[in-house]
Each structure stands twice: as structure tokens, then as C-alpha cells.
N, C-alpha and C positions, 0 to 999 in steps of 0.2 A: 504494500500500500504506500502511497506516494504520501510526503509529507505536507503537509500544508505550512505555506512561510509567505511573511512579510518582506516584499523587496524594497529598497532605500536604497536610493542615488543619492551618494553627500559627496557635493559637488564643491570642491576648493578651489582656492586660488593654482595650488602648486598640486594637489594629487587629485585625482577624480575614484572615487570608489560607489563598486555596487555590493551589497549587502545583504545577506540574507537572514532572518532571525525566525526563528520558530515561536508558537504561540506562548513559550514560557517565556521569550524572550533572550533565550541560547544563541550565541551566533552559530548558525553550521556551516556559513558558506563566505568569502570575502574576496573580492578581485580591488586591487590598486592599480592605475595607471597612470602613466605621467601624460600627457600631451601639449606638443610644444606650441608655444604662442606663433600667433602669427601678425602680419602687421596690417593695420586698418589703413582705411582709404586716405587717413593723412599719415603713412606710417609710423605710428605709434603702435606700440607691441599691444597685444590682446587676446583675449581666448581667443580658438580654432573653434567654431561653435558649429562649424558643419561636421569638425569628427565628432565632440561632443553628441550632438543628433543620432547620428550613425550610429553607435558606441550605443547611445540612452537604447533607441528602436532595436536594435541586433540582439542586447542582450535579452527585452522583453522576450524580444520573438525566441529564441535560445529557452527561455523560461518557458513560456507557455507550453515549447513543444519537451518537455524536461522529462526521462523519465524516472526522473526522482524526486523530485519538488512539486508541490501542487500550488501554485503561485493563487494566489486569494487575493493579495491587496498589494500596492506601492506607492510609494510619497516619496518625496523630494524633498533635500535639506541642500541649500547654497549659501554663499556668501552673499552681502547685499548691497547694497547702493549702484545695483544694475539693473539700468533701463533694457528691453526689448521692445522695439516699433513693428507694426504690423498695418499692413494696407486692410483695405476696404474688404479686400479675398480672403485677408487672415495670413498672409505671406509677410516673411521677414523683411522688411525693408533695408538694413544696417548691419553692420558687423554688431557683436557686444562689445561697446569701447570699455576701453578700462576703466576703472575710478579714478587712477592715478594719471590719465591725461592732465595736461595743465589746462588754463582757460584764462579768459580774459578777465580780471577780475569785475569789470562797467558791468560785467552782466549781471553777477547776485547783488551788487553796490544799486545798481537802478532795483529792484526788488526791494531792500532793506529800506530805502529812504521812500521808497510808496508807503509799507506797513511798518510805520514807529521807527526807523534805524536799525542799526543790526542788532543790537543788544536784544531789545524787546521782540525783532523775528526768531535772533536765534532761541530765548526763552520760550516762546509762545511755542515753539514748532521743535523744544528741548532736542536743539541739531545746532551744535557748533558750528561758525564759518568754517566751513572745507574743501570748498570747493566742489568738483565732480562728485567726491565725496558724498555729497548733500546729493541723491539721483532728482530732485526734484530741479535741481539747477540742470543738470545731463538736458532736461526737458527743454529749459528758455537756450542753452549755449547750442542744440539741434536745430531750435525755431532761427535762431539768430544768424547763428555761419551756416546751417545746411535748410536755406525757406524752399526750395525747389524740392528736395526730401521730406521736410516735415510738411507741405502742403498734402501729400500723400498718406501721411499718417491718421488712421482708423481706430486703432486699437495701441494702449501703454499697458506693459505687461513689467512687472521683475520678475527678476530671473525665475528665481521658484516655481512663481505661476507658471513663467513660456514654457518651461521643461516638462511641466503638468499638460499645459495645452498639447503640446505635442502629440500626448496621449488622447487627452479627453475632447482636446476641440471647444473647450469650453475657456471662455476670459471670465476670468476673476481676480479679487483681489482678498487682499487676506492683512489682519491685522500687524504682524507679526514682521512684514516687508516693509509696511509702510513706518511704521514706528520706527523704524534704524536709520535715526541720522538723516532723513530725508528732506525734510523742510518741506515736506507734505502735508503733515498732521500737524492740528490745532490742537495741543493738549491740554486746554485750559477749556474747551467746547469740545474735547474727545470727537472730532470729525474734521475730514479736511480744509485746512487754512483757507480765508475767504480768497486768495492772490487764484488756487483751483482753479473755481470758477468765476474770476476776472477775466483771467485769461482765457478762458472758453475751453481749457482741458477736461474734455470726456473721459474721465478716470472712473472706473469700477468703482462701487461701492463693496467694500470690507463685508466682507461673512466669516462666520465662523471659519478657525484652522482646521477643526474637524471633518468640514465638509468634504465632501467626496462625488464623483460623476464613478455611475457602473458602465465599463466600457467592455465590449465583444472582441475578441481578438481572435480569428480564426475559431472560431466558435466557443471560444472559451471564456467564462465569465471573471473582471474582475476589478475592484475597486480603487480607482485612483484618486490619491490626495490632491489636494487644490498646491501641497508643496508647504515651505517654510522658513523663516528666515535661520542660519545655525545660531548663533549667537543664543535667541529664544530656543531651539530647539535643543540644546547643551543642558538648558533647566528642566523642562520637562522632565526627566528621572527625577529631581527631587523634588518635585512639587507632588509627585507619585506615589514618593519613598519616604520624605523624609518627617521625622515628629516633633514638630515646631517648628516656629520662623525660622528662617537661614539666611546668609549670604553667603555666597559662594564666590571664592576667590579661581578664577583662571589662571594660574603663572605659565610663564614661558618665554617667548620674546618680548611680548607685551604683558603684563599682570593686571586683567578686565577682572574687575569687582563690579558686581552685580547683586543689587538689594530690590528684592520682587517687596518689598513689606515696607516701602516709603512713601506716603501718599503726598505729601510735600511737592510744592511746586517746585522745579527745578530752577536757580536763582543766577541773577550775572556773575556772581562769584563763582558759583559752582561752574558752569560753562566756563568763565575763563581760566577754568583751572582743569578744564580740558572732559569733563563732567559730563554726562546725554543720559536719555532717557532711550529705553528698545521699550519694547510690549511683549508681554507675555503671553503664553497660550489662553489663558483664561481674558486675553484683552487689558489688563493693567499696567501700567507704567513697571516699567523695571528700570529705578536710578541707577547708573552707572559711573564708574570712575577707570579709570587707566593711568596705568603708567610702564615707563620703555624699561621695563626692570630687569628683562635678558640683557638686556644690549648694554644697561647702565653694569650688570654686575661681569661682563665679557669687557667690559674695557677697563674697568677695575682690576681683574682677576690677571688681563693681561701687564698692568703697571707693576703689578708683585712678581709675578713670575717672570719680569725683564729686572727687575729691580734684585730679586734674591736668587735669579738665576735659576729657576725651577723651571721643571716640564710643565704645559701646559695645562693639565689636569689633573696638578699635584693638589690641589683645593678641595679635590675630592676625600682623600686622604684626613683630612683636618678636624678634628673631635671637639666636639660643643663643649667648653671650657667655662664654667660659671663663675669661677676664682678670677680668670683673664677679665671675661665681661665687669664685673666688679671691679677692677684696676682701670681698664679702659672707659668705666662711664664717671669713674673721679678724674681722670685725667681730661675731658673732654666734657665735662658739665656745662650745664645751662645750652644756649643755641651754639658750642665749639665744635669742629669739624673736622676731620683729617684730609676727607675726600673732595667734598660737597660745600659748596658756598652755603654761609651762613642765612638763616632769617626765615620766614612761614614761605613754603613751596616752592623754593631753589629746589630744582632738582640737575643744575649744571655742574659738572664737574670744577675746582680751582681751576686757576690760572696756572698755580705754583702749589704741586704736593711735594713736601719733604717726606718721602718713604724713609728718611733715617732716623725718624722717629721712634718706630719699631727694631724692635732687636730682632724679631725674627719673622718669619713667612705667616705662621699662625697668628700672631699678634695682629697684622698688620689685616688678613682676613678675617678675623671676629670684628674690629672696626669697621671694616667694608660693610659688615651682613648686619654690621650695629644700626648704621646708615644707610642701608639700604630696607631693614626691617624698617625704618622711624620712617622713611620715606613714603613707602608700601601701608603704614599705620595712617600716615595724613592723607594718604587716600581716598582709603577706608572708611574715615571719619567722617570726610566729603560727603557720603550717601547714607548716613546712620540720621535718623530724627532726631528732634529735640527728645521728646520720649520713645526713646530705643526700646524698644522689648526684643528684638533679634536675641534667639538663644543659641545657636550654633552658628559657626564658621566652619564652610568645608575648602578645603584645599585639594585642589589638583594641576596636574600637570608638572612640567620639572621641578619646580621647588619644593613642591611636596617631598620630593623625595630629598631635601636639604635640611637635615635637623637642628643645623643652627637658626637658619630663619624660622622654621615650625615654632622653634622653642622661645625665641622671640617677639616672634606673633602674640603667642600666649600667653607671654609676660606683657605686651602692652595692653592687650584686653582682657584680665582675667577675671572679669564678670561673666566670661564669654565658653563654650563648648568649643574647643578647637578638636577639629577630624583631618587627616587625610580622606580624599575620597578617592580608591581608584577602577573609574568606570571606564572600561575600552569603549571607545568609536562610541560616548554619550551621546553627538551630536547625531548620529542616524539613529540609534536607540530613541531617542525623543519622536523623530520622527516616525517609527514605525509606532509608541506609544500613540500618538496622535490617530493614524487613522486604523489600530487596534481597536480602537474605542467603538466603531462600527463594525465592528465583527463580531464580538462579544460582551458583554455584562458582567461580566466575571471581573473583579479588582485585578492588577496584576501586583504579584509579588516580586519586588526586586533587590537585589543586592547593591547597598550601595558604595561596599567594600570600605568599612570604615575605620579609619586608627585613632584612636585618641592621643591628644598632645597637651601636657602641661607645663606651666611655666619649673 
């Protein structure tokens, strides 16, 4: 008897993977691949979105005719702040530009000073100035350099949905897309900023992420998601799983904290301090903060091991020392610094580090992860309410597995439940949570692999 599985496309910037999970939610099936960029009409580098396509339709049709898998249902988790244009037919008009094209900045500046300046758009629509970033600017700088294309334009899809349509043939929108940084959504009237419909864009109205179109495929019946944004789709397991409020810490090259449990408007301070709001599966604000905490603790780690002459990944080696930490936060009291300019949310490296401060390799890394913890804590604090009741902190990703940071995590918050969390591929796992929810009634039971950490 053939099994019955959930399929997930989670679609990244750098890997594309398809997924298979069974109704407990076990992976039994996993493909990664890479596909190389290609360059758009102004060449600027971008997904290849016609293999993409090919790759999405191949594998289906591979699945339905399986004889081992009874494919039942599929959804889609991508990255976001990408537009897809479709003609009147329903046809691609565009490549997928990147986010990271540059742009001219008259175009979101005219925008901003229509509705209150930038402060008060990027507040209202909790989406930092960012440029392409913001896919809702993708929108005006299409209308603006490409009027002879965007006059053909029908149908605005992101990503998640197009990859969905693909399937279902159906346009939709989903809360979960629009919420990231888009400078689409009014979060202050929870529905699209009034600039939408100024400008005459025919944008989908949001439905449930649960929703679903039942599609035929060679005669076989089977439920596809409307799709999702990752970021949202990362929490899903612990909104699932977990017992009490949380925030869940991301680390990696970026460390995304994320607090689904702050109903707070999102403020100029917070935004300028790099701050947004995503939406959750249930449709709620989820305040967010970030910070470059790989890349801050990779060019740190690389100062020591040039400075004391060590291999690269001698850091790893380095044992959470509470006698050290205790010498080094008398030596460096109040706002003093070894690494990091002084004062609230520096997060620049000096100008001038004296490494001969330190006698040795370890010293000089417990200071690092002293200041890069208080960093990663001012963060954090960013997105906690006046009345905090969050009970757990979960951590995952690389630093999770760094116990000198764990450890000072939890001495900054020790009001607080510190966990490692370690969940493979969360972000398709969310996703097939999502449109499991139409297949059955049944709770799912999941592990959300938990360690506990004290100060």
C-alpha cells in the first residue's frame, strides 16, 4: 500500500528543495538542488524561474505517477518580497527580479511624501525603507522604467502564490506574503494601505493560508496550498507545539527574532533600528528585530585568530568560562567595549581594537560573545512589550549550538525559559502543517527537540 505524504517546495534564495512528510509528520523523502541564476532583461542576476517551473511540474508529475507515495496534498514555502506579473491570459510577463536590484530612490521618496513622509509610511505599513526590498515599490519602479510592460499587466502574484498558480490556476493572495516588508499592508486598519488603491492596483484580496484549490492531475486527486511566506512559515511548528508564549530566536548569518505575542504598534525607533513586522499564520502581527550576528561574530573571530595566530575554527574548541566572564564584565563595566563602539545600538565595529588587551585566545573570545550576546539582548528587547509575559525563548540555528552565547542569553533574561530548538527543514514542516489542517482533525503531535539552558 502506497503511502500517503505531504509535498513542500521550500523555495530559497540559494537551495530549492522538494519535501516529502508523512501524516505524523516524519520526513521520508528530501531532494536539494542548486540552480544557477540567471540575468534579467537589464542584466542583473536572478532566479532561473523557467527551471524552477520545470523542476516544480516534473517533480509533481514524478509524484502522482509514484509507486510509493500517495501524494494527497502540496504547498509552497518561498522567500518574499517577490513580485510575479501576469497578463490578461495568466502568462508570465517578467523575469523574477531580485530584491536586491538597486533602484532609483524618487520612486519610494515620491510615495513617502504623498502619505505623511517616510517615517509615518514606513510605521503604518511596519516595512523599513529598503528598497526593492519593500515588493510593493518592485510595483511603482515596473510602472515607472518598464510603462510599455506594466501596461500589460493583469494579475500581481508573490512568489508563493505564482508557484501555487502554476498548479491551481487560481490568483490569490495570502496574508503571510503581504505582511513581509512590503509596504503593502496598513497595519494600523489591518488591510491594504490606501497608496493600493490610489494607484488603481488590482491586488487580490488576502484569504486564509489554509486555503486550498482541489486540482486533477492525470486523474488523480489532490490539494494544493495557496503557498507561504518562510519566515511565517519557520513558526508554524511552534504555534503547534509549543506551551506558552514564545519568541523565537533565528541565529545564523542574520539572528531574526521574532515575537508573534506583541500587539504594540510598531514605532520610529523600532524601525530605525532596523525593526518590521511579518504576519503570522493565524493573521497577526509578528514584531520582528534582526541583527548581522554571523557576519558580526566571522569578522571578530577572524581579528583573534590573525591576532593569536590560530586556525580558523579554533573558537570552537573554547569552554564557557564563568570565572573569565566575571573578570571581563569588571574590566569592561558600564557602556566599555573591547570590540564595538560604545552607546545604545552601535553595532559597528572600533576604528582601533587593541587585541593586546587579552593574554590569550579564550579571553579575548568570551569578550567577543560578551558583546555580541548584549548586542543580540538589545535586540531582543526591541520587540518584548511594556508588559512582557513571553515565557520561553527558543533558539535555533548555528548558535544554538554555541554555549557560551546560550549561556548568556540566559543570564541576560532570567525571568525567561531558554531552549535550544532543533527542528530540520521547520520552514517546509510549517508549511505542510498549514495545508494538513485540510486533510484531517486530528491535533498533530510534534517534537520540538528541546534543550534547556540556564544562566
Amino acid at each position: 500500500m502506497k503511502e500517503k505524504v505531504i509535498a513542500v517546495f521550500d523555495v530559497g534564495k540559494t537551495n530549492k528543495k522538494l519535501l516529502l512528510f508523512d501524516y505524523n509528520f516524519k520526513l521520508v523523502f528530501e531532494q536539494e538542488i542548486r540552480i544557477a541564476e540567471k540575468l534579467d532583461d537589464d542584466g542583473f542576476e536572478c532566479d532561473n524561474i523557467e527551471v524552477i517551473e520545470n523542476w516544480i511540474r516534473e517533480s509533481i508529475n514524478k509524484l502522482v505517477h509514484s509507486e510509493k507515495y500517495d501524494l494527497t496534498a502540496l504547498n509552497f514555502a518561498t522567500y518574499g518580497a517577490t513580485i510575479v506579473y501576469l497578463d490578461a491570459n495568466g502568462k508570465r510577463l517578467t523575469p523574477v527580479y531580485n530584491y536586491l536590484k538597486p533602484i532609483d530612490e524618487k520612486i519610494p521618496e515620491r510615495l513617502y511624501r504623498r502619505y505623511g513622509g517616510q517615517d509615518e509610511f514606513c510605521r503604518r505599513t511596519a516595512s523599513p525603507a529598503l528598497g526593492m526590498l519593500n515588493s510593493g515599490i518592485q510595483i511603482l519602479w515596473l510602472r515607472s522604467t518598464k510603462p510599455e510592460v506594466f501596461s500589460k499587466v493583469k494579475y500581481i502574484l508573490h512568489f508563493p502564490q505564482y508557484l501555487s498558480y502554476l498548479i491551481s490556476g487560481k490568483i490569490c493572495s495570502e496574508h503571510t506574503s503581504i505582511g513581509c516588508h512590503t509596504g503593502l499592508w496598513d497595519f494600523d486598519n489591518m488591510k491594504y494601505h490606501p497608496w493600493v488603491a490610489d494607484n488603481e492596483l488590482d491586488l487580490p484580496e488576502p484569504v486564509p493560508v489554509g486555503t486550498f484549490t482541489e486540482v486533477v492531475i492525470d486523474g488523480k486527486r489532490i490539494k494544493a496550498g495557496i503557498g507561504i511566506h518562510d519566515s511565517s512559515s519557520s513558526l508554524a511548528p511552534y504555534f503547534t507545539a509549543s506551551k506558552g508564549k514564545f519568541l523565537l530566536i533565528s541565529s545564523g548569518t542574520w539572528c531574526i527574532n521574532m515575537n508573534p505575542f506583541n500587539n504594540e504598534k510598531l514605532s520610529v525607533e523600532q524601525l530605525d533600528n532596523d525593526c518590521l513586522c511579518y504576519m503570522s499564520i493565524a493573521r497577526q502581527p509578528v514584531k520582528s528585530s534582526r541583527l548581522f550576528l554571523g557576519n558580526l561574530h566571522e569578522r571578530g573571530v577572524k581579528m583573534l585568530t590573525d591576532h593569536f595566530r590560530m586556525t580558523g575554527d579554533f573558537f570552537r574548541n573554547v569552554k564557557f568560562d564563568q570565572d573569565l566572564i566575571n573578570m571581563l564584565k569588571t574590566r569592561y563595566s558600564g557602556d566599555k567595549r573591547a570590540f564595538f563602539n560604545s552607546g545604545p545600538e552601535s553595532r559597528e565595529f572600533k576604528e582601533r581594537i587593541d587585541l593586546f588587551d587579552f593574554k590569550s585566545f579564550d579571553e579575548g573570545y568570551h569578550q567577543l560573545m560578551c558583546e555580541l550576546s548584549d548586542l543580540t539582548s538589545e535586540a531582543i528587547r526591541l520587540i518584548l512589550p511594556e508588559n512582557d509575559d513571553i515565557e520561553n525563548f527558543y533558539i535555533t540555528g548555528g548558535f544554538a549550538k554555541n554555549k557560551i552565547f546560550l549561556k548568556l542569553i540566559a543570564a541576560s533574561f532570567p525571568s525567561k525559559k531558554v531552549y535550544t530548538s532543533v527542528i530540520n527543514n521547520a520552514t517546509a514542516l510549517g508549511a505542510a502543517l498549514v495545508i494538513y489542517q485540510s486533510l484531517s482533525d486530528k491535533q498533530p503531535e510534534l517534537n520540538l527537540g528541546l534543550t534547556g539552558y540556564k544562566a
